[in-house]
N, C-alpha and C positions, 0 to 999 in steps of 0.2 A: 504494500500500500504506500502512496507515494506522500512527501509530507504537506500538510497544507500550508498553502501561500502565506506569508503576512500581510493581510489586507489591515493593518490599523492604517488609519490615514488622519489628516485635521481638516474639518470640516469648513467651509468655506462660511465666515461671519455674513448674516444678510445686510447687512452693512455696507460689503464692501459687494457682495454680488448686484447690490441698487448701484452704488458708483461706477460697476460695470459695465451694468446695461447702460447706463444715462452717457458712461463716454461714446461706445459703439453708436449710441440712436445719436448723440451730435455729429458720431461722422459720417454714419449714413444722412444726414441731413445735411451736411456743407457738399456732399459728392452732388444730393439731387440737385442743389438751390445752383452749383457749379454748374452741372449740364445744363440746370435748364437756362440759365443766366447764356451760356456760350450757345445751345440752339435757338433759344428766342433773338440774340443778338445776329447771328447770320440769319432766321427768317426777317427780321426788320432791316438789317444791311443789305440784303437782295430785293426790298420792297416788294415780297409776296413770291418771291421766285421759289424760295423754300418755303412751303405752307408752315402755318403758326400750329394748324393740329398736328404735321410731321415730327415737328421741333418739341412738340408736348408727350409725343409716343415716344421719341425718341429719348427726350430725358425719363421716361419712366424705364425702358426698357436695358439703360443706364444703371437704375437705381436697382432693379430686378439681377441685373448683375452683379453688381456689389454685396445682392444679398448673398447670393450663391457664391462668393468670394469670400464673404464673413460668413457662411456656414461651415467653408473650407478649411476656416483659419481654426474654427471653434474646434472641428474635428481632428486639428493637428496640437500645434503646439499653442493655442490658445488668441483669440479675436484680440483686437488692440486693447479694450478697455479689461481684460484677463488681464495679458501680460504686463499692463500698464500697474495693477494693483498683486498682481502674481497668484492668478485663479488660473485651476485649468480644469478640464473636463476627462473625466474618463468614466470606463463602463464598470459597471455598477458589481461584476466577477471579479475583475482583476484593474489593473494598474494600467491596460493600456489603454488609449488612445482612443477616443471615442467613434474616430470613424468619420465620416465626409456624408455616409446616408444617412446615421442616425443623428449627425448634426444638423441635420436638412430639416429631418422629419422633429425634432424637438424645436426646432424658429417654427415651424410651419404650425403647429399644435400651441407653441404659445402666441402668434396670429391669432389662431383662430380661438383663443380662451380669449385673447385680450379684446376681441371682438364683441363678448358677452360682458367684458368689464370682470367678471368675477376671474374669469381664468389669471389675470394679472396677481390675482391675490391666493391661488394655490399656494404656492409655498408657504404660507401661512397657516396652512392646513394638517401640515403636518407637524407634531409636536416634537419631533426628535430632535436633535444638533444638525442635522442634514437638511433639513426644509426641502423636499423633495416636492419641485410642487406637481401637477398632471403632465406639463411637459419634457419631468426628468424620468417618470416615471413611462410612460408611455416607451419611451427612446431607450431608457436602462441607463440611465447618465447621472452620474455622484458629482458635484461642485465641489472641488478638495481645495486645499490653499496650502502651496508649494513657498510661499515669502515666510511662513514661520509661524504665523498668526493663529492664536487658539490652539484648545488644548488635541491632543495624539486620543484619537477613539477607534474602537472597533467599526469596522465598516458594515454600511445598512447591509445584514442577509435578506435577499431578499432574490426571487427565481422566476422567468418568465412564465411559469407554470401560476402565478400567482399563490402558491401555498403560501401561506401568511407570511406576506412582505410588507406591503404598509399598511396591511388590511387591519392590523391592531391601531386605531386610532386613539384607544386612551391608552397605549402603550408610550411611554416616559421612561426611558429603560428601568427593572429591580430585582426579593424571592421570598415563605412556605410551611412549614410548621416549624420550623424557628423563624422569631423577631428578627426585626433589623439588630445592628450591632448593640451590645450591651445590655439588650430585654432580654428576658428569660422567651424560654418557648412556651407557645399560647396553644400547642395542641400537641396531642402524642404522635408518635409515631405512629405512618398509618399501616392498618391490620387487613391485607389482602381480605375481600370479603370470601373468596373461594374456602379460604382457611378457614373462616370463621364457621362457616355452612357445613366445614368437613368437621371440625371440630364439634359442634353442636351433634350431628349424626355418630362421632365416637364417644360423644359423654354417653353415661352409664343414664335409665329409665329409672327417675327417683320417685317416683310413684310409686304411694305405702303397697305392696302386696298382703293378702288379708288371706292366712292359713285357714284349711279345712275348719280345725278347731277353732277358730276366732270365729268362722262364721256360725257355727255349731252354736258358739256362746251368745251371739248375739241373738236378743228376743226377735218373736215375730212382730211385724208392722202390727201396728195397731193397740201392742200390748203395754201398760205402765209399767217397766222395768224402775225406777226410782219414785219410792215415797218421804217424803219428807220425815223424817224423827222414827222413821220403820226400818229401815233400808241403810245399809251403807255405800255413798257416793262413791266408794273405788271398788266395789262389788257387785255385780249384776244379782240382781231380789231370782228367786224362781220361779217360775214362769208357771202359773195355774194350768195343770193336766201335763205339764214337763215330768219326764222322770228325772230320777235324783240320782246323781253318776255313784257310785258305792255304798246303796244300800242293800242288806243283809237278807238273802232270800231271795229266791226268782220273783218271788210274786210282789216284790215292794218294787219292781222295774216298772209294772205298768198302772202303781197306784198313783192317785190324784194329791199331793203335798200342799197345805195352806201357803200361803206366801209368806207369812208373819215365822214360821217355826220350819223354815227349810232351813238345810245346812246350807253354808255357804262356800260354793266350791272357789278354789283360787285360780282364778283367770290366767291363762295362758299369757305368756310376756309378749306384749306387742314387738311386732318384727324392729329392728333399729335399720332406719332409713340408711340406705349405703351414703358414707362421704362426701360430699363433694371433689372435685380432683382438686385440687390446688391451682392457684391462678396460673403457673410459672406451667403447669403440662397443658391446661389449657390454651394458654395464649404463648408460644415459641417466642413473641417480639421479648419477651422480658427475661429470657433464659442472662445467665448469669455470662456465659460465653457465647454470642450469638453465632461464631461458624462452625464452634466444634458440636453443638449441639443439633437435633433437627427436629423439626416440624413432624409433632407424634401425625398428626390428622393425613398428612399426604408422605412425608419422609421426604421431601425436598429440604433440600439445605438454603442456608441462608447465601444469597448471592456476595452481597456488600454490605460492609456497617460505612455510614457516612460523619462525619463528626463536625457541624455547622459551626460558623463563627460567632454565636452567641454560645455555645458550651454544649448546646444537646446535640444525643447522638440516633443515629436511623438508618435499621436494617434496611437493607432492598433485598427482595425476594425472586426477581424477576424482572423483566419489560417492564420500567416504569415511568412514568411522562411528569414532568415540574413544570411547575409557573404557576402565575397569575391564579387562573380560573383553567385547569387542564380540560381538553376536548376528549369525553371517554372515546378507548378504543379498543374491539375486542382486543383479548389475550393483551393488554397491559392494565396495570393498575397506576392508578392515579396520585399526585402526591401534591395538594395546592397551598402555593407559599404566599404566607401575608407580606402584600407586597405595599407597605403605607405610602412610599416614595414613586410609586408607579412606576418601575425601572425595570420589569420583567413584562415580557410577551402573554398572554395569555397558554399558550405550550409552548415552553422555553426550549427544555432542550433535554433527552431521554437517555436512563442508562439502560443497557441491553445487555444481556452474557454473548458469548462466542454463539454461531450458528450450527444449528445440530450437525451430527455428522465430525467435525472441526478436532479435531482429536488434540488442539493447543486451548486450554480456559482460557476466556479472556473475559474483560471488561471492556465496554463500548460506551461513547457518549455522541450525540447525537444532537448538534444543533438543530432546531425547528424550525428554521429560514427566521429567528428572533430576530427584534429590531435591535437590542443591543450585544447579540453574539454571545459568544463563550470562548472562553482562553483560557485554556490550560496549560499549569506553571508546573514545570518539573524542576526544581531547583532554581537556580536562576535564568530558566528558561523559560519564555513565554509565548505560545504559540496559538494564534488562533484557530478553533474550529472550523473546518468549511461547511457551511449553510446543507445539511442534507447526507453529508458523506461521512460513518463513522471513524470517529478516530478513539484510538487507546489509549486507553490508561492505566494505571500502574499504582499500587499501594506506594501511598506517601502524595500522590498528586494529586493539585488545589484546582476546581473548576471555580474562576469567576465567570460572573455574570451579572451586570447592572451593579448594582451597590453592595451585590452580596458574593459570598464562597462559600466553600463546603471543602471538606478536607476527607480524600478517600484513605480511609485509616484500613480497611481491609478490603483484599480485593484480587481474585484467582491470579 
């Protein structure tokens, strides 16, 4: 597997991408007012020889030029009012060069936004550091800033397939059952519900069972079994026309005994309800060593323990999806991190084991095309994610993401 790119890049301040535009639209503006100033002047110096509507086509088809000259430049190494403030364009994968068609088709798409008036104010639309507005998005084109300006971030994932690229709009890059830095954790590690269903089917049936003899002992419906100041409350009375278990003679088996002057037989001991299991064989999440031990309900092992940057710690068991508000999906379970700072995706980014068959364990992490990515630090190395392609990791390595990490403390 080959390694992924480093897409960090600095994001271009809207600041300086207005000064931009506003230089290129003054020079598009002195090239028309130029043509048209020089053809209107030869149609009035020839007194009509050259037609006044030729000299009006002609400076437009001037200015049509120019555009396709400044989408050239946008597509290479950057339009004058770029280079002027040190913006450039590239595509939205990797670091090159955005290209001479998609530079065409992103002028031609902001055209036609600016034409409705709102299209002008897309990039406003988007909440990230990137301000992508419909015309960057359409074309697959990042606004980066090569002069220095502004902070080094992970670059928008984001995939012509549209899997969640800008489509998180209250996404603000963040993560999930641990708080942000320094809170405790606001919910437990979560409990595969598979496990919980199997576990439930292997607890023991704690429903009292009721021996031959206890039903024996019990009166018939209908009969007063307890009299007040006659009778003793932990003794069943005898039952009028009952026989009397050990009395003397065959013939006192089927005599009639008052209730007042029966013996009192001693009640069978009620069954003792079985145990309950204890929480720790119940529930595998809280076993004392979560990889040497295993999951009584299915016998699967624990995949990964996770160790978050506010202090808690969390099995994964399997295919599991993080973020925001995770989108269920069969065969994975879900794991949703409180995100106060809005700085995670809605599915951020999933760990996965090796694929069947794969005779090497592994551990897999899986960006979610997130708007603020994932980088993973092995020592002092930090590497981003690519949008969709899994990459490995390794006990002892930190997945950040938006404002938060997590620390893979075990891991095949």
């Amino acid at each position: 597997m080959s390694a992924a790119p480093d897409l960090a890049r600095r994001p271009a301040l809207l600041g300086r991408r207005i000064g931009a535009c506003l230089i290129d639209g003054a020079v598009a503006l002195v090239v028309l007012l130029v043509a048209a100033a020089v053809l209107g002047g030869i149609s009035f110096g020839t007194e009509g020889g050259f037609p006044l509507i030729a000299a009006s086509i002609g400076a437009y088809a001037v200015a049509i030029g120019w555009f396709l000259v400044s989408s050239l430049m946008q597509g290479g190494g950057g339009s004058i009012g770029m280079r002027a403030l040190g913006l450039r364009l590239v595509r939205e994968t990797d670091d090159a060069p955005l290209g001479f068609g998609r530079a065409l088709l992103r002028n031609v798409i902001w055209g036609l936004g600016s034409a409705i008036v709102v299209g002008m104010f897309s990039p406003l639309f988007d909440p990230t550091p990137w301000r992508r507005g419909w015309h960057d998005q359409v074309s697959g084109a990042v606004m980066t800033d090569i002069a220095g300006h502004g902070a080094v971030v992970a670059a928008p994932a984001m995939t012509a397939s549209g899997a969640e690229t800008t489509t998180d709009a209250g996404d603000t890059p963040r993560t999930g059952i641990p708080g942000p830095l320094g809170a405790p954790a606001s919910y437990p590690a979560p409990y595969p519900a598979r496990a919980i269903a199997a576990d439930a089917a292997a607890e023991p049936d704690e429903r009292t069972v009721i021996s031959p003899a206890t039903a024996a002992a019990a009166p018939p419906a209908g009969v007063i079994s307890f009299v007040p100041g006659v009778t003793s409350p932990g003794r069943p009375a005898a039952v009028p026309g009952a026989a009397v278990p050990g009395a003397a003679g065959s013939g006192a088996a089927g005599s009639v005994v008052p209730t007042v002057s029966a013996p009192a037989a001693t009640p069978p001991a009620a069954p003792v309800p079985p145990a309950p299991a204890p929480a720790s064989a119940r529930h595998p999440s809280v076993l004392p060593d979560l990889v040497d031990q295993t999951r009584l309900s299915t016998g699967e092992k624990v995949l990964a323990r996770l160790a978050w940057d506010d202090g808690a710690t969390q099995a994964v068991y399997g295919r599991t999806l993080f973020g925001r508000n995770p989108v269920p999906e069969t065969g994975a379970m879900v794991c949703p991190i409180r995100d106060e700072t809005l700085s995670l995706s809605k599915t951020h980014f999933e760990l996965l084991p090796a694929a069947d068959g794969d005779v090497d364990p592994a551990l897999w992490v899986i960006d979610r095309h997130s708007t603020n990515g994932v980088v993973v630090r092995r020592g002092a190395e930090r590497r981003p994610a690519v949008p969709g392609e899994p990459t490995r990791v390794r006990m002892g390595d930190v997945l950040e993401f938006g404002d938060r990490q997590v620390r893979i403390e075990v891991a095949p």
